[in-house]
C-alpha positions in Angstrom: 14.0 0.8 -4.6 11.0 -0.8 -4.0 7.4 1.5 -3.6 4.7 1.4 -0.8 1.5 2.7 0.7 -0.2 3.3 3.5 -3.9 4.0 4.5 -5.9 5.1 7.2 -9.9 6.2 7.1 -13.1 4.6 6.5 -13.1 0.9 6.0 -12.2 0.6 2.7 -11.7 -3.2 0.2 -8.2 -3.6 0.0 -8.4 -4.0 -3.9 -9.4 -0.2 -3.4 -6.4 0.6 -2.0 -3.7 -1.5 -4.0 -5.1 -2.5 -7.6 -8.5 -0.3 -8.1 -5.9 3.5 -8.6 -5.1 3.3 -12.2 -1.7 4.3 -11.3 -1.6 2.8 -7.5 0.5 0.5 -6.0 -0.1 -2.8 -8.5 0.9 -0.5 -11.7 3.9 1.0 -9.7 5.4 -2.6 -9.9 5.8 -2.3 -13.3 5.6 1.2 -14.7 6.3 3.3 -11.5 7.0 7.0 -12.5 8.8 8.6 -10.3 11.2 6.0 -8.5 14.3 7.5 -8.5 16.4 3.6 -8.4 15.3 0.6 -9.9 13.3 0.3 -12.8 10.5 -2.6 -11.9 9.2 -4.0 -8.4 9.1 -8.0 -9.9 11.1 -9.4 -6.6 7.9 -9.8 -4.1 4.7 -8.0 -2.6 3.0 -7.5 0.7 0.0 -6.2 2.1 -1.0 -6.0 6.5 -4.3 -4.8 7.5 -6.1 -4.3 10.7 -9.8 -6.2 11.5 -12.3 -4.1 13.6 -11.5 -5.0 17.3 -8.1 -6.7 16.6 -4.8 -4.2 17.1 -3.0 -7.3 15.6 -2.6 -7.0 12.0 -2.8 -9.7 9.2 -0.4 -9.7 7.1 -0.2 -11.2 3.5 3.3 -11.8 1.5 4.4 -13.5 -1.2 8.1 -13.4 -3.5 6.2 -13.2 -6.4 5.4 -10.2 -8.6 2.0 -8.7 -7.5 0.5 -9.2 -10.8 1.5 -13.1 -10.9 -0.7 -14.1 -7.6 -3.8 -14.9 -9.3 -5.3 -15.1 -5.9 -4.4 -12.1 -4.6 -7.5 -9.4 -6.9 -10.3 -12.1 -5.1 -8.6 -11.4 -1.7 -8.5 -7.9 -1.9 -12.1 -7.1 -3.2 -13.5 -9.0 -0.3 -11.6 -8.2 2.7 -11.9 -4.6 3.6 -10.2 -2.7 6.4 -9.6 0.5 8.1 -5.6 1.1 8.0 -3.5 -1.1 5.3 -0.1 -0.2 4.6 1.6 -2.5 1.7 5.1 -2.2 -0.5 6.1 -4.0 -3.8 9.7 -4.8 -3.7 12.7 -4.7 -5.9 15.5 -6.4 -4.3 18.8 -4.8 -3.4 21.6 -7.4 -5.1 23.2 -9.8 -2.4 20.2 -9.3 -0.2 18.0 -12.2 0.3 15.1 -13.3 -1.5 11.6 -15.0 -0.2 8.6 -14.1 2.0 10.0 -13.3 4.7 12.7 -10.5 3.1 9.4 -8.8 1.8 7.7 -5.8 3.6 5.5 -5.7 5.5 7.8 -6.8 8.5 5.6 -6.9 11.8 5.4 -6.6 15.6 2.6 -6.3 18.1 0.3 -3.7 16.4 3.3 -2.3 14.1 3.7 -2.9 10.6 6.4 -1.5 9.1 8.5 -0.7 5.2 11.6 0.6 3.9 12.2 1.8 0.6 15.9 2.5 -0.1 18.9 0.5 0.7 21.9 0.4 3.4 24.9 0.9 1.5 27.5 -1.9 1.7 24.9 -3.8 3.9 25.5 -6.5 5.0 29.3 -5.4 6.9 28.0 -1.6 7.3 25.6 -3.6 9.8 28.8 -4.6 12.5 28.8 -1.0 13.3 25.2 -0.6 14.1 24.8 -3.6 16.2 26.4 -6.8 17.8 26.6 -9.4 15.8 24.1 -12.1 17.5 21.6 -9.3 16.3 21.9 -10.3 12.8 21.3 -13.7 13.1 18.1 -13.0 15.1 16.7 -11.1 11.9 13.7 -12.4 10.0 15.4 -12.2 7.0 19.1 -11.3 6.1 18.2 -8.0 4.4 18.5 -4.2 5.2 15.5 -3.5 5.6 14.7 -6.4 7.8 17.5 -5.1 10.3 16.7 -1.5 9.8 13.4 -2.6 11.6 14.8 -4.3 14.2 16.9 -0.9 14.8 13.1 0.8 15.0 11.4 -1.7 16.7 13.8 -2.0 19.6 13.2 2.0 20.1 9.3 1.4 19.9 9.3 -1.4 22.4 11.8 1.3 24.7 8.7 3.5 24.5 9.7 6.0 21.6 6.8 7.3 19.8 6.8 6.2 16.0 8.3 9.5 14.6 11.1 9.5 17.3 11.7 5.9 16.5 12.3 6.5 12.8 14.2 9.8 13.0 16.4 8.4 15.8 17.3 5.2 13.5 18.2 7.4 11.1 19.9 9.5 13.1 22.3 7.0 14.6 22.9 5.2 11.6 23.9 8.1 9.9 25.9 8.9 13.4 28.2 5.9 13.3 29.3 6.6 9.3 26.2 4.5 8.1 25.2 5.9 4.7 21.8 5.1 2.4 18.6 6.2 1.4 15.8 5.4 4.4 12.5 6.4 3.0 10.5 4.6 6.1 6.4 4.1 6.4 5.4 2.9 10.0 1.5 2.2 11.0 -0.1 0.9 14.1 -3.1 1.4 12.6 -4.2 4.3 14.0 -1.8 6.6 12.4 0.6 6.9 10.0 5.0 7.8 10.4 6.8 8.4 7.3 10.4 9.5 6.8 11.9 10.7 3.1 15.7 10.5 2.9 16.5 9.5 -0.6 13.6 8.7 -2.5 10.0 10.2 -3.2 6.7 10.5 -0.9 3.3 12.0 -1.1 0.1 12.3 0.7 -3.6 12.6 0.2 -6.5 13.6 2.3 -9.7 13.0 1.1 -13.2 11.6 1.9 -12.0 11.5 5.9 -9.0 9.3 4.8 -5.4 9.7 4.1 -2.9 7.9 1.9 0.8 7.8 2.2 2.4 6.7 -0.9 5.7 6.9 -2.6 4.3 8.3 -5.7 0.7 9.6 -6.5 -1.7 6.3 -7.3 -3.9 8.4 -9.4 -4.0 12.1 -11.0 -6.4 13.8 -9.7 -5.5 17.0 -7.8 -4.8 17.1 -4.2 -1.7 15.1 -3.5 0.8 16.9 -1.8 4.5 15.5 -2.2 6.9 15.7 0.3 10.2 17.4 0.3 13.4 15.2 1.3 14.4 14.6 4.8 11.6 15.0 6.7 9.0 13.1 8.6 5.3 12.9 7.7 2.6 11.8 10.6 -1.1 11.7 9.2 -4.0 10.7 10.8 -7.5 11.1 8.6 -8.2 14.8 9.8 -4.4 16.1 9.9 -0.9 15.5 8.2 1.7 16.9 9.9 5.5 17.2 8.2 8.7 18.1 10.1 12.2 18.3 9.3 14.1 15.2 10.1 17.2 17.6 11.6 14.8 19.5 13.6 13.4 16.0 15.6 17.2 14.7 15.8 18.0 17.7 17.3 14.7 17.1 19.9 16.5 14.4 21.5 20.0 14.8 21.1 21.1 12.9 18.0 23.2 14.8 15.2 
């Protein structure tokens, strides 16, 4: 559930990214083709972004539909950037709702998005981590403490992919099931996983965009099989199995 995008290239509006794709990231909140669960993105939207000299990103989020901030088309056509990742959401039931449940979640220069769920979340979450760790989270949702998983391995020193397969890796390890379709950015590059739902990529025009589903039809988007991990930078995309990085460093 839920669908997101990420871009990296030449400074770009945001509006050029997330509403201008006749079938891009604003559509795919209400007519997505190709989500595999859930029918509509309705429960929230978010969109981070990177200024020239600032390796903090902005971030902006709301937990209404995309389509119903009326604010939103005069933000995006004037404020352009060179790396924006952003997700619509559909909300898994008994998750929270709000802001602060909505991707992107942040930290330091990272902004990060799931798309998928953590089955029986939130008791398959006592297995994964102590207890105080929940009530620490941004928001009581999956996703919000599948990042936490991530960004405790980032801030260990893990490069992005390693972060995201490893997460994967041990959640799957200690009987955790779900679908954990992640998309990571520090603005610089792009980290992807796909374990449950769809992903695809395009480079063109010294960019690249990371997306759940293509935002337009042209020709050139590649998609990505299932359980692997996708890092693209504008002038190479790079996709590994998922198995073949948890067996890197140990984790089966």
């Amino acid at each position: 559930m839920c669908r997101h995008v990420a871009y990296i290239g030449p400074p770009a509006p945001l509006r050029s990214v997330l509403i201008d794709p006749p079938l891009g990231l604003y559509r795919q909140s209400w007519a997505p083709r190709m989500q595999l669960h859930g029918t509509v993105n309705a429960d929230g939207f978010g969109v981070g972004w990177y200024a020239d000299g600032d390796p903090v990103p902005a971030r902006y989020r709301r937990a209404v539909p995309i389509w119903g901030d009326q604010s939103l088309p005069d933000l995006a056509r004037v404020t352009r950037s060179s790396a924006v990742l952003a997700a619509v959401r559909s909300a898994t039931p008994g998750t929270a709702l709000g802001e602060s449940a909505v991707a992107p979640f942040a930290s330091g220069p990272w902004l990060f998005s799931h798309n998928g769920v953590l089955n029986g979340w939130p008791g398959a979450a006592a297995a994964l981590a102590q207890p105080d760790a929940l009530l620490s989270l941004e928001a009581m949702v999956d996703s919000a403490f599948l990042w936490a998983l991530v960004l405790e391995r980032l801030r260990a020193g893990d490069a992005q992919d390693i972060a995201l397969a490893a997460t994967i890796g041990s959640v799957e390890a200690a009987g955790g099931s779900g679908r954990f379709n992640f998309l990571l950015t520090d603005g610089r590059s792009i980290v992807a996983t796909t374990a449950g739902d769809t992903l695809w990529y395009l480079r063109a025009g010294g960019a690249v965009t990371v997306a759940s589903e293509p935002c337009d039809d042209e020709p050139g988007w590649t998609q990505v099989p299932d359980r692997q991990v996708l890092t693209a930078v504008p002038s190479r995309v790079t996709v590994r199995p998922l198995s073949a990085l948890l067996e890197g460093i140990g984790v089966h």
